[in-house]
C-alpha positions in Angstrom: 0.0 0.9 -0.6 3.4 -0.2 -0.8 6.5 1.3 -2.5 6.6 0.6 -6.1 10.6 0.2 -6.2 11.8 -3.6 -6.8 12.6 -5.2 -3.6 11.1 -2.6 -1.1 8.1 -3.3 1.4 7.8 -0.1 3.0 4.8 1.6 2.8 4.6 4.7 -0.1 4.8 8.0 1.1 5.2 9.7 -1.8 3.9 10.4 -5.3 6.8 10.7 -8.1 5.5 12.7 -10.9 7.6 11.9 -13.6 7.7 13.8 -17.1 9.6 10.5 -18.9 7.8 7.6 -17.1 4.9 6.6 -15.5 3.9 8.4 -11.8 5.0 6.2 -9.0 4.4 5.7 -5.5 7.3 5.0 -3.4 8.3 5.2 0.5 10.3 8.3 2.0 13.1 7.1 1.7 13.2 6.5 -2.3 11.6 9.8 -2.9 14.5 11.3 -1.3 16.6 9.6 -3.9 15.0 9.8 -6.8 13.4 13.1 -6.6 17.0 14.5 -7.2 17.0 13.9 -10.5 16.2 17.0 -12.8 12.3 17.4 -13.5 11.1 15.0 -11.1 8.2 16.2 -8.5 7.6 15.0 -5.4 4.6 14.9 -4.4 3.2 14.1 -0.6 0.4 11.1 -0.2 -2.4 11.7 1.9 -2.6 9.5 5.0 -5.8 7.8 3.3 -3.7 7.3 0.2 -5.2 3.6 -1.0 -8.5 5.3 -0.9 -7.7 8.3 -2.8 -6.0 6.6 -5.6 -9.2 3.9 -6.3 
């Protein structure tokens, strides 16, 4: 799976759980960003993440 942020082919490492928005999936590097923000969860993918989330 690939990171879900516009512009970005890295592969998703993370789970976003987002109280205002939609969950997303996004690389390391994103989650470090965004999970800053106030009420955001990061969450850690499983290495057989494109099976889990079928």
């Amino acid at each position: 799976m690939i990171c879900s942020e516009d512009g970005c082919d890295q592969i998703a490492a993370v789970l976003l759980h987002i109280p205002w928005d939609e969950n997303r999936a996004v690389c390391a590097p994103h989650a470090r960003v965004l999970a800053q923000e106030e009420g955001i969860v990061p969450d850690p993918l499983p290495d057989d993440v494109d099976e889990t989330l079928e």
